[in-house]
C-alpha positions, -999 to 999 in steps of 0.1 A, spaced: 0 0 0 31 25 5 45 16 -26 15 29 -42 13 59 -20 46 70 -27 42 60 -69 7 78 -66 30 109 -50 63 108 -76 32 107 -104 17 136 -86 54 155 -82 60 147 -121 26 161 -132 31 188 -109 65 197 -124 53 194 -160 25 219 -156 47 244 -138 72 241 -167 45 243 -193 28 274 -177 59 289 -179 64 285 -213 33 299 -220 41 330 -196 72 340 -216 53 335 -252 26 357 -238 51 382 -232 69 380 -265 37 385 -278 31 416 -261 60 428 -271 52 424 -306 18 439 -304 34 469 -287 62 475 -313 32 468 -342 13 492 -326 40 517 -331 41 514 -369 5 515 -373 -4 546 -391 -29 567 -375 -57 580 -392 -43 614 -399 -13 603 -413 -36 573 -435 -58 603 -451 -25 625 -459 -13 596 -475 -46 591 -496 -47 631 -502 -12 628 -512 -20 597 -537 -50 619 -551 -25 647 -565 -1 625 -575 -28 607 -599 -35 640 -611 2 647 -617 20 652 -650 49 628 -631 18 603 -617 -13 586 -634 -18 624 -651 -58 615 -647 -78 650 -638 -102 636 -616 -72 621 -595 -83 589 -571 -117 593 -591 -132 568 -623 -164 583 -637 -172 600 -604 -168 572 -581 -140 567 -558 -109 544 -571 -114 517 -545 -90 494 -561 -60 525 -565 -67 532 -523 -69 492 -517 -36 487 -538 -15 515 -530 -23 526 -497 -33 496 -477 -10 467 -495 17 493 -501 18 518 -482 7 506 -451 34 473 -453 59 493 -461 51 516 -426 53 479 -407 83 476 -420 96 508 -400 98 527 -436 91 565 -430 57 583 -444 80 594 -472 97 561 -479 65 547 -481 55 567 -506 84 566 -528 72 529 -526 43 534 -536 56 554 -574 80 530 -580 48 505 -576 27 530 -601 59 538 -625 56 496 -628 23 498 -643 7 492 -676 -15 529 -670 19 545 -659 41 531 -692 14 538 -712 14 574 -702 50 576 -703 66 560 -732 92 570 -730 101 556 -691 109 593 -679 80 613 -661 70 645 -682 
């Protein structure tokens, strides 16, 4: 009856010891990832900085050196929902996660347009006018 006291105990200890050492383990990945929600919260651009970006985008369509369209971040007076999803939130805002600045994400973001078909096509000749 000992004997199985004391095995019933060690078992006990064992199981003891492996959910200390497993709780711990999860107590340091917790903190690692609170750490990296803290340092990803510190590249997320705020929602000033997003609408500059977008203003910003706008006038560079419009630009002789951009898109050159008139009506800028606008097709047939309806907002360019694919140009905002495509340069601001896959460029733009990856290259800010990154730890680019504001204005190396947006040189980013021409060397992404100057790659284009609407870009070449407006600028045969690979220079901006």
């Amino acid at each position: 009856m000992k004997k199985l006291q004391i095995a019933i105990i060690v078992g006990l200890g064992l199981l003891a010891l492996y959910q200390w050492s497993a709780a711990r383990s999860l107590r340091a990945e917790l903190a690692d990832r609170g750490r990296v929600l803290r340092e990803c919260r510190q590249t997320i651009p705020t929602r000033s900085e997003l609408s500059g970006a977008a203003q910003w985008l706008h006038e560079y369509y419009q630009s002789q050196e951009g898109l050159q369209r008139p009506q800028g971040l606008s097709i047939d007076n309806r907002p360019d929902f694919e140009g905002v999803a495509a340069w601001i939130l896959d460029v733009y805002m990856w290259a800010r996660a990154e730890g680019a600045s504001e204005e190396e994400a947006r040189q980013r973001i021409v060397q992404a347009i100057q790659g284009s078909e609407e870009w070449k096509a407006k600028h045969p000749s690979g220079a901006p006018k």
